[in-house]
MIGULO-998930 format. One record per residue (C-alpha): x, y, z; chain; residue number from 0. Coordinates in nm, 4 decimals, decimal comma. Last residue first. Layout:
N
NODE         c1         c2         c3   chain     n
NODE          X          Y          Z       A   NUM
...
end
This chain:
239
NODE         c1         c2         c3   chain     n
NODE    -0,6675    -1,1795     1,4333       A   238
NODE    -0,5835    -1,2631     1,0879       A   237
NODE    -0,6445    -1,6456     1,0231       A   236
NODE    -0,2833    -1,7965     0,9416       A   235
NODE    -0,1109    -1,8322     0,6086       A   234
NODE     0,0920    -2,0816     0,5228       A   233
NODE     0,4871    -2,0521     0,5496       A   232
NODE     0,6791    -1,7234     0,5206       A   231
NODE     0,8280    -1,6874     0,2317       A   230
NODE     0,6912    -1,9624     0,0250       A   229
NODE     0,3659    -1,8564     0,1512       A   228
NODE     0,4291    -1,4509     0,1431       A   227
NODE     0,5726    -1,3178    -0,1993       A   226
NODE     0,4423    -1,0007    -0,3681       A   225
NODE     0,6643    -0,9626    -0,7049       A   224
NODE     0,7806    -0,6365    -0,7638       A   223
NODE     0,9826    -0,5366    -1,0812       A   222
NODE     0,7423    -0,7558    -1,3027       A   221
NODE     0,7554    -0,7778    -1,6912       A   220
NODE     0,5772    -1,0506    -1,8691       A   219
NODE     0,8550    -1,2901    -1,7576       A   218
NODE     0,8815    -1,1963    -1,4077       A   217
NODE     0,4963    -1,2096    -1,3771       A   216
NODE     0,4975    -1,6083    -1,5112       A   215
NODE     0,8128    -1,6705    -1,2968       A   214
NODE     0,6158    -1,5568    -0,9814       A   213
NODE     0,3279    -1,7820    -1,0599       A   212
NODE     0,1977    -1,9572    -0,7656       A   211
NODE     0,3933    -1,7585    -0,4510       A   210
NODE     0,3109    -1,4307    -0,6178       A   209
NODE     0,3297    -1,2538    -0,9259       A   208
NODE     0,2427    -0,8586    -0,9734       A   207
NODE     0,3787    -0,5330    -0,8993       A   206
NODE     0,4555    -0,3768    -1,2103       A   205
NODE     0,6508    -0,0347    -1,1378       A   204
NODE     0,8371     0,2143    -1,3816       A   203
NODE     0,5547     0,4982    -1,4218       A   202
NODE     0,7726     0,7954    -1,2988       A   201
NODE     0,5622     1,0064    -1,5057       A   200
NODE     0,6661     1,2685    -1,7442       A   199
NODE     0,5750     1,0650    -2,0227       A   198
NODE     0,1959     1,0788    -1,9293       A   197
NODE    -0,0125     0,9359    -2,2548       A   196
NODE     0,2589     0,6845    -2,3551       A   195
NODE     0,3495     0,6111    -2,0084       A   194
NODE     0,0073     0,5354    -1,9473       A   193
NODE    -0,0183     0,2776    -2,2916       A   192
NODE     0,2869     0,0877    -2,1374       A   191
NODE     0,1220     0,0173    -1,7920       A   190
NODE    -0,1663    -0,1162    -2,0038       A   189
NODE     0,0983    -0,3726    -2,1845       A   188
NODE     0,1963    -0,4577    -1,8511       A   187
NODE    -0,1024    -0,5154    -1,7089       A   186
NODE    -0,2285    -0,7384    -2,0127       A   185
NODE     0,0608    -0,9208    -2,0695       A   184
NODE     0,0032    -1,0012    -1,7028       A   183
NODE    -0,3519    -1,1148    -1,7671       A   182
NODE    -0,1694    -1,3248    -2,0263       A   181
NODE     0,1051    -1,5342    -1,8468       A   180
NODE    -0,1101    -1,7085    -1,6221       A   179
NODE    -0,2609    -1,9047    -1,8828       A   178
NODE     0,1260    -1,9478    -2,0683       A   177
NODE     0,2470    -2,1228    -1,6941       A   176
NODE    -0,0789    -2,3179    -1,6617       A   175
NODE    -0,1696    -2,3651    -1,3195       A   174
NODE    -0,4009    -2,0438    -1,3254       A   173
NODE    -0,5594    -1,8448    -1,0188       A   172
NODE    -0,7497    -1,4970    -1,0965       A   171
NODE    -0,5227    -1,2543    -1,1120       A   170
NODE    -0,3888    -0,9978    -0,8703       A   169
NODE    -0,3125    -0,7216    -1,0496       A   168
NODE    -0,0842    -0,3791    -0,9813       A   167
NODE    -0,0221    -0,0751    -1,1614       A   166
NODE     0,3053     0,1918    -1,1546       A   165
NODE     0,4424     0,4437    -0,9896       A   164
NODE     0,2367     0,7229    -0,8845       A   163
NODE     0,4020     0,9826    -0,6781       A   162
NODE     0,1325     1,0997    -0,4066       A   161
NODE     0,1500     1,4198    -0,2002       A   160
NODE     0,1375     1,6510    -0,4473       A   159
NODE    -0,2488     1,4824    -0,5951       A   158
NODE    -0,2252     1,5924    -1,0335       A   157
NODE    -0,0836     1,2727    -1,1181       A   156
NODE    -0,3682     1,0858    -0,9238       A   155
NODE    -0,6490     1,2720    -1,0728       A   154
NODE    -0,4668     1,1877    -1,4587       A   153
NODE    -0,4089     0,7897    -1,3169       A   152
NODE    -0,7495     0,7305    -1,2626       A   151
NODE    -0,8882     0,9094    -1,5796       A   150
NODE    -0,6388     0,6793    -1,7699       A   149
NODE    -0,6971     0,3925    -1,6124       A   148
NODE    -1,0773     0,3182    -1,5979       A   147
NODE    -1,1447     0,1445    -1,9420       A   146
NODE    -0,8529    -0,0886    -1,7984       A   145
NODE    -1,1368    -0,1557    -1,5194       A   144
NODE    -1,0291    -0,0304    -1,1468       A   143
NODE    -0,9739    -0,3105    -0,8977       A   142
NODE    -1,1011    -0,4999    -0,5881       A   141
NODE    -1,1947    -0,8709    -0,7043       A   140
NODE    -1,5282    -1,0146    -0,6780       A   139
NODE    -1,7133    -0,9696    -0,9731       A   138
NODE    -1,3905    -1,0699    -1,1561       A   137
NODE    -1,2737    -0,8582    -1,4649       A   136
NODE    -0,9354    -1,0987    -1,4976       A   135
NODE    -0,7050    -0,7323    -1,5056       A   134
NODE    -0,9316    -0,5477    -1,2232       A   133
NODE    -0,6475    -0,3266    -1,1887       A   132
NODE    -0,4695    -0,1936    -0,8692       A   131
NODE    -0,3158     0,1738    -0,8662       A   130
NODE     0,0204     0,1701    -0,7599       A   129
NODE     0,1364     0,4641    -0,5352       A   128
NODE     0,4263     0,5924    -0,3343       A   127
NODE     0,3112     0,8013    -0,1084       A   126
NODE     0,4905     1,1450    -0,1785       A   125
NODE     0,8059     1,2089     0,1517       A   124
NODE     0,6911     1,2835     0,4580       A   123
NODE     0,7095     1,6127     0,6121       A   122
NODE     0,4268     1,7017     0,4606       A   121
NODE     0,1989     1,4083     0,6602       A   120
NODE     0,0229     1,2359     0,3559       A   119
NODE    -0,3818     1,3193     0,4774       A   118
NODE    -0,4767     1,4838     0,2072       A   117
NODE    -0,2996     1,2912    -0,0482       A   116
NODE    -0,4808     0,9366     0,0871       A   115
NODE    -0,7945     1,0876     0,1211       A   114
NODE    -0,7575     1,2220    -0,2396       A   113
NODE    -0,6246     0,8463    -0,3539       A   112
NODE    -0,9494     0,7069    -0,1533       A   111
NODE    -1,2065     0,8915    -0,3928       A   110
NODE    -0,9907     0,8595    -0,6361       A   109
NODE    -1,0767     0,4899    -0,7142       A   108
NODE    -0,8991     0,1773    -0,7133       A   107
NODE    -0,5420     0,2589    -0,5231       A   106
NODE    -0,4304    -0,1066    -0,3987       A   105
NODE    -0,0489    -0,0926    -0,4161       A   104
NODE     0,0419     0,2100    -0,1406       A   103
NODE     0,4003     0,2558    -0,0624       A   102
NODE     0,5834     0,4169     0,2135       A   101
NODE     0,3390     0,3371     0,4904       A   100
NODE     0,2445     0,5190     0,8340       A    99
NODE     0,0933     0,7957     0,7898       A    98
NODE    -0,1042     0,7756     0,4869       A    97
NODE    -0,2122     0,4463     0,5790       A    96
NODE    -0,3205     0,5523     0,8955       A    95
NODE    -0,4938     0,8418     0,7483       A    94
NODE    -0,6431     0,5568     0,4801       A    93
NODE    -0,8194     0,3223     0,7613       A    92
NODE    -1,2073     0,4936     0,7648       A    91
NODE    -1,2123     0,5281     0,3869       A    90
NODE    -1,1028     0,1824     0,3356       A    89
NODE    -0,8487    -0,0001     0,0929       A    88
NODE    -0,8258    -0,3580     0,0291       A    87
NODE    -0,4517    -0,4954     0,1058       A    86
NODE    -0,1095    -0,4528    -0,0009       A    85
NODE     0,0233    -0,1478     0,2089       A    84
NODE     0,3935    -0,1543     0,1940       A    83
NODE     0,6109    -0,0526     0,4399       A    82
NODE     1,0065    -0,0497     0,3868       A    81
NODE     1,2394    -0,1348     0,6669       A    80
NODE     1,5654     0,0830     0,6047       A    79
NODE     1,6891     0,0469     0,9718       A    78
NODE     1,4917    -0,1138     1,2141       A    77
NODE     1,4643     0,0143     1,5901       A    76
NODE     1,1175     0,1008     1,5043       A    75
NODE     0,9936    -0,3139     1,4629       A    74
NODE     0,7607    -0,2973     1,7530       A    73
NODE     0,5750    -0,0079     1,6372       A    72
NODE     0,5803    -0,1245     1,2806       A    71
NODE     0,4257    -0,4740     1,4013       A    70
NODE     0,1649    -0,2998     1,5863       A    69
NODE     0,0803    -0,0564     1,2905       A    68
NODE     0,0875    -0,3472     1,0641       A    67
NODE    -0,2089    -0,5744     1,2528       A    66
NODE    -0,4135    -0,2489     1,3171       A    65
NODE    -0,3653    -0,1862     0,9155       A    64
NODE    -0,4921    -0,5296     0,7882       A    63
NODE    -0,3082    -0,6033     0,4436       A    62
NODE     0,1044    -0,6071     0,4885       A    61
NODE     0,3878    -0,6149     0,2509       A    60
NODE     0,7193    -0,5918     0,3471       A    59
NODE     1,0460    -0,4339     0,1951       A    58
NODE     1,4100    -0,4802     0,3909       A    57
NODE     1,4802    -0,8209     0,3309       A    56
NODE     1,8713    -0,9104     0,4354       A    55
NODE     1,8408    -1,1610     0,6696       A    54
NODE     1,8044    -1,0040     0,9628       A    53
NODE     1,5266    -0,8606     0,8108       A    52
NODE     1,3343    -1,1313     0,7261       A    51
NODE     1,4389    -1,2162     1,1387       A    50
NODE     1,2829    -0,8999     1,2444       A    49
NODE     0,9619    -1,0131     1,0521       A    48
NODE     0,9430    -1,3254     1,2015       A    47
NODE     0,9690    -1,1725     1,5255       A    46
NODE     0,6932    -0,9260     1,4215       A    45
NODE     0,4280    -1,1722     1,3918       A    44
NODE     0,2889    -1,3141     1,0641       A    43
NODE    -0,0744    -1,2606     0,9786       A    42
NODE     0,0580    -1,0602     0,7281       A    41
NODE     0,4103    -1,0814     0,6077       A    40
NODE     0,4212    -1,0473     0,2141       A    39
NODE     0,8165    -1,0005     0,1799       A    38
NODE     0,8361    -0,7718    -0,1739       A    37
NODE     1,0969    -0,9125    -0,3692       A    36
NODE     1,2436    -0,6511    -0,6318       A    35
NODE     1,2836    -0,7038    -0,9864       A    34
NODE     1,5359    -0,5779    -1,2715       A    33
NODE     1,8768    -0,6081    -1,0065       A    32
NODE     1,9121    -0,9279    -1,2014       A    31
NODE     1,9264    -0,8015    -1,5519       A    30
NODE     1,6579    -0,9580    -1,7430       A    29
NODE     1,6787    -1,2309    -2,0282       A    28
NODE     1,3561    -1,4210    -1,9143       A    27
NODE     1,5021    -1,7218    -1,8088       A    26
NODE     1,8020    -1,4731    -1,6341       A    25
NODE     1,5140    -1,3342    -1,4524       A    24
NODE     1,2850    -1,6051    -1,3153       A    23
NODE     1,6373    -1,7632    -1,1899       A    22
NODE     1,7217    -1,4690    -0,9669       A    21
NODE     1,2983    -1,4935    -0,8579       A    20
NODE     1,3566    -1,8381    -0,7855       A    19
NODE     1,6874    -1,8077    -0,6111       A    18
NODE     1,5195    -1,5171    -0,3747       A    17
NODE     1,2529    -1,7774    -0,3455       A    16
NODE     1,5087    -2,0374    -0,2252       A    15
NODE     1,7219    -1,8099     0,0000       A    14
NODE     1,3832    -1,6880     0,1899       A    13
NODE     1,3080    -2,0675     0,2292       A    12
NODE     1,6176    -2,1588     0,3727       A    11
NODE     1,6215    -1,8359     0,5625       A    10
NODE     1,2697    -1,8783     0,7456       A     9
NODE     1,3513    -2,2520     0,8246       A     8
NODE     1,6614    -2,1658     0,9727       A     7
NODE     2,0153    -2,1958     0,9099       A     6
NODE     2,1477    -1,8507     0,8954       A     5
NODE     1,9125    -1,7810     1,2097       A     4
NODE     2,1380    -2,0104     1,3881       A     3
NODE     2,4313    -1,8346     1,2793       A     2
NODE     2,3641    -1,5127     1,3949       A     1
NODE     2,2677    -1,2212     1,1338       A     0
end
């Protein structure tokens, strides 16, 4: 890291959310090393990206596969970058995905988990997957039902090339800190039910909370929290 990149705006404001999310556990009587931060950097170009990592951020979240696949071809020469796909899945995009990313948060259906196994290079290592709930049931929101889980997660368990790990929400928006609280209760107390029902699954990941209500997630039980306008300033119109 150089000194003037010590002092910009990308690592004051990487510092304060990584004090946020330190804070968000100790409130909530968590170890520390309990959640992850997951660097949301789409629409973002790869310098800013190179400086995240400069800084010490090795796990980034992306949404429009061209976008990533430019920004992981520029970014090769980085050691122990992590790739995660964030976004809505497509038939047409998941061989990239498969190729490409490490993790895989917006599994809805196994129609696109089976792409996604078949096409999981071997000599990669399992996708890692989260499967994304519908947790606020809105009309417009990607997402299996809870009703949906269990069959969802059985087809996935049984795919070699995938690992499942864990669910994922995006709620609708709340301002209240106990509002917001709920649909997470809700995810995590689903995520409890599946490891119930399939003990022998690696089923330790709740990625959920974001820029709004981080500390809300963190205190219902997150261990990623998907970060990218306090990171990374406001978003910008993907190209």
């Amino acid at each position: 890291m150089t000194a003037s990149s010590a002092h910009s705006p990308l690592a004051e404001s990487l510092a304060a959310v990584r004090t946020r999310l330190a804070e968000a556990l100790n409130d909530a009587g968590r170890p520390a090393t309990e959640a992850r931060l997951l660097a949301v950097s789409k629409t973002k170009p790869a310098a800013l990206v190179r400086e995240a990592w400069h800084l010490g951020q090795r796990e980034f979240g992306e949404n429009y596969v061209q976008e990533a696949l430019e920004k992981q071809a520029a970014l090769a020469d980085l050691d122990g970058i992590v790739w995660h796909f964030i976004g809505p899945l497509q038939s047409n995009k998941t061989r990239d995905i498969a190729e490409h990313f490490a993790w895989v948060h917006s599994v809805d259906r196994e129609k696109i988990a089976r792409r996604l196994n078949d096409q999981r290079p071997e000599g990669l290592p399992p996708l890692e997957i989260c499967l994304q709930v519908n947790i606020s049931d809105e009309a417009t929101k990607s997402g299996a039902s809870l009703a949906e889980l269990p069959a969802l997660a059985e087809a996935v368990l049984s795919m070699p090339r995938l690992r499942l790990r864990g669910l994922m929400a995006i709620p609708a928006p709340a301002e209240d800190r106990e509002a917001q609280r709920k649909p997470f209760a809700r995810l995590r107390e689903a995520l409890e039910a599946l490891r119930e029902r399939f003990p022998e699954a690696p089923l330790d990941t709740l990625s959920m909370g974001m820029t709004g209500d981080l500390e809300a997630a963190v205190r219902e039980g997150a261990t990623l929290v998907r970060v990218g306008t306090a990171i990374f300033g406001e978003r910008e119109p993907p190209r």
